[in-house]
SENU-531965 format. One record per atom (N, C-alpha, C): x, y, z; residue in one letter; atom name. Coordinates in pm, whole numbers, padded with zeros to 5 digits. Layout:
! residues N
+--------+--------+--------+------+-------+
|      X |      Y |      Z | sepa | volum |
+--------+--------+--------+------+-------+
|      X |      Y |      Z |    A |    CA |
...
+--------+--------+--------+------+-------+
//
This chain:
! residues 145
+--------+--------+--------+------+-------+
|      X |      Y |      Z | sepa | volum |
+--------+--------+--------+------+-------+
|  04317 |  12017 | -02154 |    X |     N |
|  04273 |  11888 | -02102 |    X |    CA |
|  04357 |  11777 | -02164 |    X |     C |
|  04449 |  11726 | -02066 |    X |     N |
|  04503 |  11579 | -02140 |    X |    CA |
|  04413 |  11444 | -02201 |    X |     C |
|  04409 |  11417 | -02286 |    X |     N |
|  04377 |  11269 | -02289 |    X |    CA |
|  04398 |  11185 | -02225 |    X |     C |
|  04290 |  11107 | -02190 |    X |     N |
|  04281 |  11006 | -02090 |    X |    CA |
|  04272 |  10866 | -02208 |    X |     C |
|  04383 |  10758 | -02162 |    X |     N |
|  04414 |  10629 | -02293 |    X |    CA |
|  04280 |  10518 | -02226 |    X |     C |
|  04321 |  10516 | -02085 |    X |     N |
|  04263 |  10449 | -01967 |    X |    CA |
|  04195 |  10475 | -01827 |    X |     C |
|  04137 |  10457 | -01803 |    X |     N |
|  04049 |  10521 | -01668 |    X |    CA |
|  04058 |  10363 | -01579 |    X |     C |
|  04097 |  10370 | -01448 |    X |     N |
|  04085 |  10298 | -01340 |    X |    CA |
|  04070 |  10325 | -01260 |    X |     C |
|  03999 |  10255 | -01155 |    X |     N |
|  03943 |  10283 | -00966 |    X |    CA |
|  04041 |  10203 | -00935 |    X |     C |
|  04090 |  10227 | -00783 |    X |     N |
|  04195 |  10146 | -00762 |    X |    CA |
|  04120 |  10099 | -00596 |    X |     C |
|  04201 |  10020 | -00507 |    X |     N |
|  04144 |  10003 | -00338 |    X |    CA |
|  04264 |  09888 | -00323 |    X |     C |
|  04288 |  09931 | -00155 |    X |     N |
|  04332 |  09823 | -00089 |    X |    CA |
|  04193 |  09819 |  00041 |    X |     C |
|  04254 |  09660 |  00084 |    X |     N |
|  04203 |  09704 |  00214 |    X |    CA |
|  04315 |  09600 |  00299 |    X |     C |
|  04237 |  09615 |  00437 |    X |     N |
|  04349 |  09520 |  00563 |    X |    CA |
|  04231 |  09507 |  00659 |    X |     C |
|  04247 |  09335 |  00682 |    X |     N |
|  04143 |  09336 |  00786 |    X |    CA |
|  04182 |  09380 |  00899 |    X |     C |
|  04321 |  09348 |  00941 |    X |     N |
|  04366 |  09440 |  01062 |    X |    CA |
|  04484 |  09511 |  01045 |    X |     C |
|  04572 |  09565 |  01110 |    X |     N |
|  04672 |  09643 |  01030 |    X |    CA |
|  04814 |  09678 |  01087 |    X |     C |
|  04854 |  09528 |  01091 |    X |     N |
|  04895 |  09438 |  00976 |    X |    CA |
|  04759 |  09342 |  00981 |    X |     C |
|  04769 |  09295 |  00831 |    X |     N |
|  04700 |  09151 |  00879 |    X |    CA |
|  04696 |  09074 |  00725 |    X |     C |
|  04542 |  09025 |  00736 |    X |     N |
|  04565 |  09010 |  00553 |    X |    CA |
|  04455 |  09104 |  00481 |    X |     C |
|  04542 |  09105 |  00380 |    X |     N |
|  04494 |  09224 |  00275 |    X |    CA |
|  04465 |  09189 |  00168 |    X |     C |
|  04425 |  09272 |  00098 |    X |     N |
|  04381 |  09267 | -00047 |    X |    CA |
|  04385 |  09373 | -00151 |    X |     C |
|  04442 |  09416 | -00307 |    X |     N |
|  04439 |  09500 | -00369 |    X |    CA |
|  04318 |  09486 | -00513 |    X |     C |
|  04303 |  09586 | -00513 |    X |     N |
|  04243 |  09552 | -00662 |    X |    CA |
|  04200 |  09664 | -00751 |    X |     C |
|  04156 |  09657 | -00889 |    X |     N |
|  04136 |  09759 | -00975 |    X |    CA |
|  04063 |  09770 | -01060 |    X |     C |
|  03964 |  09837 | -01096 |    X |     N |
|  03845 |  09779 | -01172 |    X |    CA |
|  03894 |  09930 | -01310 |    X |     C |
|  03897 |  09849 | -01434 |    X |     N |
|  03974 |  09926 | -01572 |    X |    CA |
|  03820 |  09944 | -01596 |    X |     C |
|  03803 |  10044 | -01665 |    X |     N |
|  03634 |  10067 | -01696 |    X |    CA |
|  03677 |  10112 | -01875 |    X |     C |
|  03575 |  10050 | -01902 |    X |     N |
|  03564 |  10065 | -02099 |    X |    CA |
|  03429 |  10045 | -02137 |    X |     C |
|  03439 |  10133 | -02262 |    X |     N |
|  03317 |  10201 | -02283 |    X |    CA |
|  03194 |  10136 | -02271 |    X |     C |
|  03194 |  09948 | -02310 |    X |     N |
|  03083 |  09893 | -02231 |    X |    CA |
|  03112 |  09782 | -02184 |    X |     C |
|  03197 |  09798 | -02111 |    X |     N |
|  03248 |  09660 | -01997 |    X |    CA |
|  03341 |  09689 | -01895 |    X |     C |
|  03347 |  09639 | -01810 |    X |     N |
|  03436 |  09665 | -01680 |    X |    CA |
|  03515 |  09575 | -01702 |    X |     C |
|  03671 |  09564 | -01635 |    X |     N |
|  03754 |  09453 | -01622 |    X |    CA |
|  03809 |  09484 | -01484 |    X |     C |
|  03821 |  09354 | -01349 |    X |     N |
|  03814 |  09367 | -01216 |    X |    CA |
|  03933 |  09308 | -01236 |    X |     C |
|  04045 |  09326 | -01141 |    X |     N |
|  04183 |  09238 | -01105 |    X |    CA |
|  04209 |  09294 | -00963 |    X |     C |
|  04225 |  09157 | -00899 |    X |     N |
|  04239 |  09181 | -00701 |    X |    CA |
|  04343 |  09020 | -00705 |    X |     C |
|  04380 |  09035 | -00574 |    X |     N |
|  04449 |  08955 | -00503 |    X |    CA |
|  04469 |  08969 | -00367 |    X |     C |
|  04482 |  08910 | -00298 |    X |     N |
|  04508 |  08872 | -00151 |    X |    CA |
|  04650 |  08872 | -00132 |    X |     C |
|  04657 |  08940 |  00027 |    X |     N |
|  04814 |  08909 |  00050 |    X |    CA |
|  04826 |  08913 |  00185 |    X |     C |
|  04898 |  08798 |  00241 |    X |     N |
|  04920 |  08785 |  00356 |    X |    CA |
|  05005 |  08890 |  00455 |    X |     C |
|  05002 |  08873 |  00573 |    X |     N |
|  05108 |  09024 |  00692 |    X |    CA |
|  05125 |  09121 |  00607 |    X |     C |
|  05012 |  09186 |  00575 |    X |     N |
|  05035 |  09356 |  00510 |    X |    CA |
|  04971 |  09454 |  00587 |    X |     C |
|  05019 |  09600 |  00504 |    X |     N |
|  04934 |  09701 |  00572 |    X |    CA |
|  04842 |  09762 |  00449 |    X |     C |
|  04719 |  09817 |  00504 |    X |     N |
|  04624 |  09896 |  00429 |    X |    CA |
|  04695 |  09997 |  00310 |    X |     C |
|  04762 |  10085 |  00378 |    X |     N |
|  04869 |  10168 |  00226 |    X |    CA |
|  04944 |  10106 |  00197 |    X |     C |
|  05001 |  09946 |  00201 |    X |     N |
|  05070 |  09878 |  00108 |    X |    CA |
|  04967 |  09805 | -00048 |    X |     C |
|  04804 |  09781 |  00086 |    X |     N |
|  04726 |  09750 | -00039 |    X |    CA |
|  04714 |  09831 | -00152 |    X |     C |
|  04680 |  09969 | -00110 |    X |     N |
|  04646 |  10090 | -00165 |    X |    CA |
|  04746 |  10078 | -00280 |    X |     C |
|  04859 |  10088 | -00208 |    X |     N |
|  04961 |  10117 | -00333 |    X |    CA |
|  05008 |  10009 | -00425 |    X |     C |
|  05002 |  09909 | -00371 |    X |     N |
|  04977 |  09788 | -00484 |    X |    CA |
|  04898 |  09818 | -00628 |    X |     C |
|  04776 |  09843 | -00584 |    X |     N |
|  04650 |  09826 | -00657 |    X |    CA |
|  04654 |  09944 | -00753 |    X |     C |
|  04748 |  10059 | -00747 |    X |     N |
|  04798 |  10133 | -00845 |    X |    CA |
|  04908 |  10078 | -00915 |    X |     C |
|  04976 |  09977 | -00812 |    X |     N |
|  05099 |  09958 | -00916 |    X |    CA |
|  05056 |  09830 | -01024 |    X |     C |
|  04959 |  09747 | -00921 |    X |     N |
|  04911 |  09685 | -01033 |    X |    CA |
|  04860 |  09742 | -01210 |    X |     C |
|  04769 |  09810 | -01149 |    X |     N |
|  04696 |  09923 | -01242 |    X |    CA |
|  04806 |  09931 | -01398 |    X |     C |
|  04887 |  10032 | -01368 |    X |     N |
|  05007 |  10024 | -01357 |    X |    CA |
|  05092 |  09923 | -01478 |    X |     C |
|  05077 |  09849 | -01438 |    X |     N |
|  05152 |  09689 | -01474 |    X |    CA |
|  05068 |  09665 | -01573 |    X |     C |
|  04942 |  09635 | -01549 |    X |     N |
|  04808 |  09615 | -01618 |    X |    CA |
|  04841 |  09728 | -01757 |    X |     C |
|  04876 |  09824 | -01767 |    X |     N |
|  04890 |  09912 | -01858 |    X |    CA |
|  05015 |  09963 | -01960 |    X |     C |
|  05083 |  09883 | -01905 |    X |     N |
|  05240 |  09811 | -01974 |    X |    CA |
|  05208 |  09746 | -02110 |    X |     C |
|  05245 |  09778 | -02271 |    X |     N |
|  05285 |  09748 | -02356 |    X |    CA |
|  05119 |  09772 | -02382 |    X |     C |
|  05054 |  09881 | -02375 |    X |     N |
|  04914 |  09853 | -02446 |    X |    CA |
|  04911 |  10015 | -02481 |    X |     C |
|  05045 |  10054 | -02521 |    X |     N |
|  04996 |  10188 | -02579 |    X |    CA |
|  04979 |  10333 | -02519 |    X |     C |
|  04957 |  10271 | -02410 |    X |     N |
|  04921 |  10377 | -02329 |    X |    CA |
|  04993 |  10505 | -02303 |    X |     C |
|  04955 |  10608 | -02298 |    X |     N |
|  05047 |  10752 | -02305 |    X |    CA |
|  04991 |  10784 | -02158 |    X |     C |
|  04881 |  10763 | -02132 |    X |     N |
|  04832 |  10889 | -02011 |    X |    CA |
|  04700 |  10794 | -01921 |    X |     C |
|  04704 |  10748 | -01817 |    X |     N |
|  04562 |  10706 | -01724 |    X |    CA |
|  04532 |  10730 | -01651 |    X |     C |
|  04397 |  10728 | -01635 |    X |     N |
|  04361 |  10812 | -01476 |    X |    CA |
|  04346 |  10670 | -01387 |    X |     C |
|  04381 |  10731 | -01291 |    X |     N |
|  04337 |  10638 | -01143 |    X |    CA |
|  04245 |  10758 | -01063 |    X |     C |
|  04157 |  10665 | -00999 |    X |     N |
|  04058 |  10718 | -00928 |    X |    CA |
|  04088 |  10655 | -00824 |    X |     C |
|  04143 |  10688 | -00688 |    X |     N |
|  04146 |  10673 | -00548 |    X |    CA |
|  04083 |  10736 | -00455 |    X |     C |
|  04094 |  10637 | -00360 |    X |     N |
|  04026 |  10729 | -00239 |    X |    CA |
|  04129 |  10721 | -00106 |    X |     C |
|  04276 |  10712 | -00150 |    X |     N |
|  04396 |  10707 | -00058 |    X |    CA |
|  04458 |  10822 | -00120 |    X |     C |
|  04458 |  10949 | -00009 |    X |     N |
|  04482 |  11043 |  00014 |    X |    CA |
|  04663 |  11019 |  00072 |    X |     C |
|  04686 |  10948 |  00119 |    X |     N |
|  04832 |  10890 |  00103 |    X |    CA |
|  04914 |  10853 | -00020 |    X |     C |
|  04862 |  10810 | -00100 |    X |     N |
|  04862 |  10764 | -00254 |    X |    CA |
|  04872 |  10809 | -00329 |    X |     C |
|  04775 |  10897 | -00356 |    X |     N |
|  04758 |  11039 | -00398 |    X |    CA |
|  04877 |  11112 | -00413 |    X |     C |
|  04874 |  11187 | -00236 |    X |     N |
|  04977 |  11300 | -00213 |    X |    CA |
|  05138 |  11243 | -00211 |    X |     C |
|  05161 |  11093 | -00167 |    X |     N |
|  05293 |  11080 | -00221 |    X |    CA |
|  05356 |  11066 | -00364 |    X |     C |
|  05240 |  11009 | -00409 |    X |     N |
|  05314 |  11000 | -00541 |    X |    CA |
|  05344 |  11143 | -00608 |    X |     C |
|  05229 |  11248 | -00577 |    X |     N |
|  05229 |  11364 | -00621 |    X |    CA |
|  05322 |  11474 | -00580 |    X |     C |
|  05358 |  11433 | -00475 |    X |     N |
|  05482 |  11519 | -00384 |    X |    CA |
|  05638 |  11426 | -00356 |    X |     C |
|  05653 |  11325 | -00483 |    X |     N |
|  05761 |  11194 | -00472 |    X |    CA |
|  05880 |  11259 | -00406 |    X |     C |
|  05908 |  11393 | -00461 |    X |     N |
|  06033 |  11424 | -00409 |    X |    CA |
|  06099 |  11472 | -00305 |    X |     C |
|  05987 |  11484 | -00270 |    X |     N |
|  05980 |  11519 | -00052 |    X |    CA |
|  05991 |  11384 | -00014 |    X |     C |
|  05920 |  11267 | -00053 |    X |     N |
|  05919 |  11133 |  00012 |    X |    CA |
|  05985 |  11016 | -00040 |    X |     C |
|  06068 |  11020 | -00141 |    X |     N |
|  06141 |  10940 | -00236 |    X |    CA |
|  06237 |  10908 | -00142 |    X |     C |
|  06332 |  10943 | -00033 |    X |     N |
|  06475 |  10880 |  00019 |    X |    CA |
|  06420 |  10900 |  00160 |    X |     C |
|  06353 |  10992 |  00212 |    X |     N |
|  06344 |  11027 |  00347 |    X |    CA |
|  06190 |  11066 |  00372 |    X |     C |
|  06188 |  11020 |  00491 |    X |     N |
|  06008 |  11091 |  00538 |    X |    CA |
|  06058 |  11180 |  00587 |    X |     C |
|  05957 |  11215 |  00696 |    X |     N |
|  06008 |  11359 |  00765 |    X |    CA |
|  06091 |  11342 |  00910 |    X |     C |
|  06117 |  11262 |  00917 |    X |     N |
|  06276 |  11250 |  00966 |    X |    CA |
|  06397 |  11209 |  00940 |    X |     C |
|  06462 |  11254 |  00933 |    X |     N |
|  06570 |  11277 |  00868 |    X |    CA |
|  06627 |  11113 |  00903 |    X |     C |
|  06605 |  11066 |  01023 |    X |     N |
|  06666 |  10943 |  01096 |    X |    CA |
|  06556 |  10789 |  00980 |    X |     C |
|  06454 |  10871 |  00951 |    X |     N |
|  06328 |  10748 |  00908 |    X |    CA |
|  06317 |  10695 |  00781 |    X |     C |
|  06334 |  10616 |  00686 |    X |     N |
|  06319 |  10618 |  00532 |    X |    CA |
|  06240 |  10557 |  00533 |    X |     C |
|  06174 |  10621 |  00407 |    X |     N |
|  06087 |  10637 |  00349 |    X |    CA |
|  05948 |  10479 |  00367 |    X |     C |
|  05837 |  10471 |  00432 |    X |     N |
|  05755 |  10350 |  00451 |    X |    CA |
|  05747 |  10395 |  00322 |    X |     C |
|  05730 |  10190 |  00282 |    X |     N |
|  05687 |  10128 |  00130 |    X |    CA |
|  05789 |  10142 |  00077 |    X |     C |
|  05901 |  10200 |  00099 |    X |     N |
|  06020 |  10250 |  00006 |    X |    CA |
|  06013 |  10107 | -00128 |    X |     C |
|  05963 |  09987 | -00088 |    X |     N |
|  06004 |  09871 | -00169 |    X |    CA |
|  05929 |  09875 | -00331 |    X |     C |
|  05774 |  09951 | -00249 |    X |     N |
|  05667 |  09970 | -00365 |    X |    CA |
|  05676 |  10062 | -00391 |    X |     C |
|  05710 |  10161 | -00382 |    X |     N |
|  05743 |  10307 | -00466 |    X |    CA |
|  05873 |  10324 | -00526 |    X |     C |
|  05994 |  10226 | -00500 |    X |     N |
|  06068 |  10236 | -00614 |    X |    CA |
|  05987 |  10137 | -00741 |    X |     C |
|  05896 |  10046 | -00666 |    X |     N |
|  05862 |  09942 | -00794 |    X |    CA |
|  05795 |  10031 | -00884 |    X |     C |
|  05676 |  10165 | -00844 |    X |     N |
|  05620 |  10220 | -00896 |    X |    CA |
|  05649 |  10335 | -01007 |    X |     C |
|  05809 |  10366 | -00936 |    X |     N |
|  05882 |  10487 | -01036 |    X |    CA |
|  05922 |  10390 | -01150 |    X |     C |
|  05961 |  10286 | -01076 |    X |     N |
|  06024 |  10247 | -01229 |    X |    CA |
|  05973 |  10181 | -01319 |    X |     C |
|  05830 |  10149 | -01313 |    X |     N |
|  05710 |  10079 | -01418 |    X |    CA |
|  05694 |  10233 | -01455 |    X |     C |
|  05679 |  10339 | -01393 |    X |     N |
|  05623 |  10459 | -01446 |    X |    CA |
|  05711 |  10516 | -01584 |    X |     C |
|  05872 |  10518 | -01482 |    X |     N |
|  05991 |  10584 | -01607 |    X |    CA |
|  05969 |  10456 | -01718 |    X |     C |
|  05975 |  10339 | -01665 |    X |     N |
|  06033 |  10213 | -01791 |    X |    CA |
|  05955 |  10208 | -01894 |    X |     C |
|  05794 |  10225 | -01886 |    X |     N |
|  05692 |  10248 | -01961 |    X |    CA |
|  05647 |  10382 | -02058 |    X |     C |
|  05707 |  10487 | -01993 |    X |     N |
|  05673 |  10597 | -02062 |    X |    CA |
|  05508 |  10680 | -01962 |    X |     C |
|  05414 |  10624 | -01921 |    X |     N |
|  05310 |  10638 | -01918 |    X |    CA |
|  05315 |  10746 | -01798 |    X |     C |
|  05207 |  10841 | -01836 |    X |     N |
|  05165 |  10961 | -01727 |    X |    CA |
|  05047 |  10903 | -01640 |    X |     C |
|  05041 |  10937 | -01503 |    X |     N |
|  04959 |  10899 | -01421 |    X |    CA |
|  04869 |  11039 | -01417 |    X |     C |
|  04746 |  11042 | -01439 |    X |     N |
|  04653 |  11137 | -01334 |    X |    CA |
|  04584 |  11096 | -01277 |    X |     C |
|  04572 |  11145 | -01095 |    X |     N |
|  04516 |  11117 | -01004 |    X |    CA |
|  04391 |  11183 | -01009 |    X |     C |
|  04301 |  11120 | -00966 |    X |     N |
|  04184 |  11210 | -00924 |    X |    CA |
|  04090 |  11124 | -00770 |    X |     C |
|  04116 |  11201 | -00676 |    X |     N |
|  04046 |  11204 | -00540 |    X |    CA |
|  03871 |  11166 | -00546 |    X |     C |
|  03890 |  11002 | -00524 |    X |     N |
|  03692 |  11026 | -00475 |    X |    CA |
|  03712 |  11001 | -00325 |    X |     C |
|  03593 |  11030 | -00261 |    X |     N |
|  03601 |  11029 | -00096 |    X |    CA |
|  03525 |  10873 | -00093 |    X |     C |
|  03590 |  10772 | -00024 |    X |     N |
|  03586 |  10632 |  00001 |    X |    CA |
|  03421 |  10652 |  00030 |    X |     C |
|  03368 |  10545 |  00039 |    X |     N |
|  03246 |  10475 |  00088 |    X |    CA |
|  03154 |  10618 |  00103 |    X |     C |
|  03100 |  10666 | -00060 |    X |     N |
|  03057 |  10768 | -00058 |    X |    CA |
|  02978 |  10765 | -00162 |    X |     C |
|  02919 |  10601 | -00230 |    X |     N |
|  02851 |  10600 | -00303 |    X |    CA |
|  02891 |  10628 | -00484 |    X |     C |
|  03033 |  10650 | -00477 |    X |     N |
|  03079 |  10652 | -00595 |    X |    CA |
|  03060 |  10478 | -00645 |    X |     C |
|  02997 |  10463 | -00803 |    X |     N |
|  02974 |  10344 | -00825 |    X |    CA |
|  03090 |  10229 | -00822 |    X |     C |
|  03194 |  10259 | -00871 |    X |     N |
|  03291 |  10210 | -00905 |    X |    CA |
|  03400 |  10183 | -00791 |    X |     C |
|  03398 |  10342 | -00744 |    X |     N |
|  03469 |  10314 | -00629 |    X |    CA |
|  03444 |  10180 | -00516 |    X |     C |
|  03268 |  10174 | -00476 |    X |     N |
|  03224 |  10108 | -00392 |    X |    CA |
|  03171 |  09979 | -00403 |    X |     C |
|  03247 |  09973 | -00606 |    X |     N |
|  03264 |  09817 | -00653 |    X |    CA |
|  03362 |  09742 | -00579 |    X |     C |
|  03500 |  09809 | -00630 |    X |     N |
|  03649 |  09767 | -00590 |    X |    CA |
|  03681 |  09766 | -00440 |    X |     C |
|  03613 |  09851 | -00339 |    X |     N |
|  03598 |  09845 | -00245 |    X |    CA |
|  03526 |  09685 | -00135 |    X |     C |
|  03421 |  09710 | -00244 |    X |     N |
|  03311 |  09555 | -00182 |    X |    CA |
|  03441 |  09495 | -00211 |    X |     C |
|  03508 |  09407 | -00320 |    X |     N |
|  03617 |  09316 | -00398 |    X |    CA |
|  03687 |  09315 | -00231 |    X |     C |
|  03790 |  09396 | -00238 |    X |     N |
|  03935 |  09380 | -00138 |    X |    CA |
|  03820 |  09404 | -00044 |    X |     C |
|  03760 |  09394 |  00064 |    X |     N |
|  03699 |  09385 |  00168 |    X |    CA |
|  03626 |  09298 |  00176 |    X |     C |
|  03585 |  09216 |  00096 |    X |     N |
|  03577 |  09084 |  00134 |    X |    CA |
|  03658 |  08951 |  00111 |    X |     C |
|  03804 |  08986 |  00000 |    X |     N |
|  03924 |  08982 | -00001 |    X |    CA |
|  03988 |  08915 |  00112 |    X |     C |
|  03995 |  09068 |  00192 |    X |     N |
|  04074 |  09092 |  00336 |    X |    CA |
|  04058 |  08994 |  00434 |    X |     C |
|  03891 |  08950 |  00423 |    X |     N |
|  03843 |  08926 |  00526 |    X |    CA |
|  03860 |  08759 |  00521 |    X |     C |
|  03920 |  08723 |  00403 |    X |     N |
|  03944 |  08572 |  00361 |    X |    CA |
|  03818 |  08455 |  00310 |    X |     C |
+--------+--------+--------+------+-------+
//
């Protein structure tokens, strides 16, 4: 079992898609929560998503950190970051590169520049997970302006 330094829920959302969006991340400690979101204009839903890890991310820059979990419920998020090297230059056409390419180089290189290990762990969205369906309420009413 690795050590966990930090534990975070992460969420985007999009009121339409494109439209405006919102990311955010709720850091959980042993008796207090800490929430960070923002709004962003002409985006898409997995740009929020992946923001709100890279925020995470960012958020976890120069504090020590060796190893954090993110808790998502973007199964896109998830499996690219976890499978980077199938989706790092090319999707699955050979003619197509890579969507987000802008935020997933931002993400490799807070990851390499920092040192820090990511573990993912899968909750299923709007499923009553507490935390999850904190950060969720946040960027969805965010989105909605």
């Amino acid at each position: 079992m690795v050590d966990i330094d930090c534990l975070f829920y992460t969420d985007g959302s999009c009121s339409c898609n494109p439209g405006n969006g919102a990311w955010g991340f709720i850091k959980v400690l042993p008796d207090t929560v800490i929430i960070k979101s923002s709004m962003v204009e002409c985006t898409t839903n997995n740009r929020m998503e992946l923001m709100a890890i890279i925020e995470a991310v960012r958020h976890s820059c120069g504090r020590n950190y060796k190893t954090i979990k993110i808790v998502s419920d973007s199964m896109y998020c998830i499996n690219s970051y976890n499978n980077w090297r199938k989706i790092w230059w090319m999707a699955k056409s050979k003619d197509e590169e890579t969507k987000n390419r802008d935020l997933w180089n931002e993400l490799f290189t807070l990851v390499r520049d920092s040192g820090i290990t990511i573990k993912f762990e899968w909750v299923k969205g709007h499923n009553g997970n507490k935390y999850n369906s904190m950060i969720d309420k946040v960027v969805q009413a965010m989105s909605k302006g």
